[in-house]
ZAPAGU-523093 format. One record per residue (C-alpha): residue number from 1; x negated, y, z. Coordinates in steps of 0.001 Angstrom, whole numbers. Layout:
N
PT, NUM, X, Y, Z
...
// end
This chain:
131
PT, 1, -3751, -60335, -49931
PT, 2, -614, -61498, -48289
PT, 3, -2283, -60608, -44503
PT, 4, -3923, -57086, -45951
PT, 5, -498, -55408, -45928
PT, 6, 971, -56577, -42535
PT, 7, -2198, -55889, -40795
PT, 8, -2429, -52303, -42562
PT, 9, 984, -51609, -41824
PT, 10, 145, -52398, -38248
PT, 11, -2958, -50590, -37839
PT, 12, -1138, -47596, -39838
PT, 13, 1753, -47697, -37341
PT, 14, -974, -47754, -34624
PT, 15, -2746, -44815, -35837
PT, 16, 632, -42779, -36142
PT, 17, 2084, -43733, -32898
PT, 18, -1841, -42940, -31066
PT, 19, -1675, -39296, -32919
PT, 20, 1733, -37939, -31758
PT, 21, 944, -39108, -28295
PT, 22, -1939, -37074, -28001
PT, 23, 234, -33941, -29443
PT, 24, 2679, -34591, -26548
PT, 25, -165, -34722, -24028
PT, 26, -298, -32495, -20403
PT, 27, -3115, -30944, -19205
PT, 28, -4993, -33508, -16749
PT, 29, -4499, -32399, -13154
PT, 30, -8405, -31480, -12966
PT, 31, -7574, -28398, -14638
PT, 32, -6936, -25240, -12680
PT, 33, -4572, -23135, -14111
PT, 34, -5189, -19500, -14766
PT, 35, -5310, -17052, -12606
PT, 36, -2599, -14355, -12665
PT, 37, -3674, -10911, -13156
PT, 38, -2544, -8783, -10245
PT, 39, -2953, -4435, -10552
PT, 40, -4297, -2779, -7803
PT, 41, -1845, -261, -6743
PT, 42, -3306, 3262, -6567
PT, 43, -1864, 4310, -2790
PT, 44, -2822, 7841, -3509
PT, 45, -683, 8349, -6202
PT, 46, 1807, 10632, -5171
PT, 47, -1389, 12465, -3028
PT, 48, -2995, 12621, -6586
PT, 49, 161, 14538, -7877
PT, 50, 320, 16983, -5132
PT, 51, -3559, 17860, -5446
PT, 52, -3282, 18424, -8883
PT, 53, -53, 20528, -8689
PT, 54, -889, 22346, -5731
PT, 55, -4790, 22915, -4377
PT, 56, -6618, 22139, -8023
PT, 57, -6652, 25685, -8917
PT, 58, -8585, 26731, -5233
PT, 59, -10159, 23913, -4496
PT, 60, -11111, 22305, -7497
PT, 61, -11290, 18858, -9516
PT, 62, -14029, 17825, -7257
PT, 63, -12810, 19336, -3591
PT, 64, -16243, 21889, -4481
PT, 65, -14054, 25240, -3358
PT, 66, -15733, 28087, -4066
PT, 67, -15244, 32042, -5068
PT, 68, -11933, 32234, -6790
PT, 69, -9788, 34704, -8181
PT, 70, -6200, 34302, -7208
PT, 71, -3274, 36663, -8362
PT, 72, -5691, 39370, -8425
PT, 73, -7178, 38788, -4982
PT, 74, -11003, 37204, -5020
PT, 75, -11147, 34297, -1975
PT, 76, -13812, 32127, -962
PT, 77, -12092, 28805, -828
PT, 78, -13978, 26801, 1528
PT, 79, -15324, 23180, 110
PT, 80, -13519, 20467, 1238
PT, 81, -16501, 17893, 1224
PT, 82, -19199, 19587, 3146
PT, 83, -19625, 22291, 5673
PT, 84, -16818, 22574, 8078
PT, 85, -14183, 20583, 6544
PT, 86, -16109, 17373, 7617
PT, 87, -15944, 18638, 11424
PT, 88, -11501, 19622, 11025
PT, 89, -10168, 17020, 12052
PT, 90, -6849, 15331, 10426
PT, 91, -4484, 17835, 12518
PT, 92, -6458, 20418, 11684
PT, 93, -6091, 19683, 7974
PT, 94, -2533, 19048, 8717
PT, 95, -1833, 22582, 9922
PT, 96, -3768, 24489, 7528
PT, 97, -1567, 23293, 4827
PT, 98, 1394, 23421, 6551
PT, 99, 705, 26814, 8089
PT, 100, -1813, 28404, 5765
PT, 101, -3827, 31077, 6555
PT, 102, -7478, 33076, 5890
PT, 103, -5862, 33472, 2192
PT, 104, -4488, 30189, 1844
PT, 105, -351, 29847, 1134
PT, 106, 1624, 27523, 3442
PT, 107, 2890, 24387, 2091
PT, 108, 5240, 23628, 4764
PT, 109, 8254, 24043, 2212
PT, 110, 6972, 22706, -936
PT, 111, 5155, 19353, 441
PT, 112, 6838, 16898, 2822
PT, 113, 5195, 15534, 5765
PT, 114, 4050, 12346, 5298
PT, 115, 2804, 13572, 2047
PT, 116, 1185, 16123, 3884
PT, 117, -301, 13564, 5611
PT, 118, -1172, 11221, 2852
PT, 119, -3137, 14485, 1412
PT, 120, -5403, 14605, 4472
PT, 121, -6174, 10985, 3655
PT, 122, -6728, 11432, 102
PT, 123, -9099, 14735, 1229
PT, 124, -11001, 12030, 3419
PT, 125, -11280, 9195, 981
PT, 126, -12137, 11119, -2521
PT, 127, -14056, 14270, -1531
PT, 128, -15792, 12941, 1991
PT, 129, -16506, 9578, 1693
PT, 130, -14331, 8153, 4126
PT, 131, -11820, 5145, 4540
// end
């Protein structure tokens, strides 16, 4: 009886000291840590803005165009992803909305030029297809 308690008190000891080791443990090296979640920044934000604000109402959600009714005065707006938008090329684009024209306002005060630009781009990549 005399040995039963040292040894327990040893193997209890042992037990304890084997536990909060295990508690204090770091992940093994093998173990690949996880990967950070990066957001895809949208770089036709501000292009986004400007369609919406300015060449929804003609034009459309979906670039379609179409017969539309604009203070008072009924205007074919042309499509802008098939027929001849997809032969204009960027400058082209670039003009008409800084110059206007065939019933279409100018922009040339209300939208800077690289945004202008960035426009043409967004035209290109959401309504034609293009990179």
């Amino acid at each position: 009886m005399k040995l039963v308690i040292p040894v327990s008190l040893i193997l209890m000891v042992f037990l304890v000291s084997s536990c909060s080791n295990t508690e204090k443990a770091t992940p093994s090296s093998t173990t690949t840590p996880a990967a950070k979640a990066t957001a895809t920044p949208d770089e036709f934000a501000s292009a986004r803005v400007n369609y919406a604000k300015h060449c929804v109402e003609c034009h459309g959600a979906q670039g379609e165009g179409g017969l539309k009714t604009v203070d008072k005065v009924r205007l074919k707006v042309p499509s802008l992803s098939e027929g001849h938008a997809l032969k204009h090329t960027d400058e082209d684009f670039v003009e008409q909305i800084v110059k206007g024209g065939d019933g279409m306002p100018e922009f040339k005060s209300k939208i800077p030029p690289p945004e202008i630009t960035l426009l043409v781009r967004f035209v290109r990549h959401e309504f034609q297809g293009k990179p």
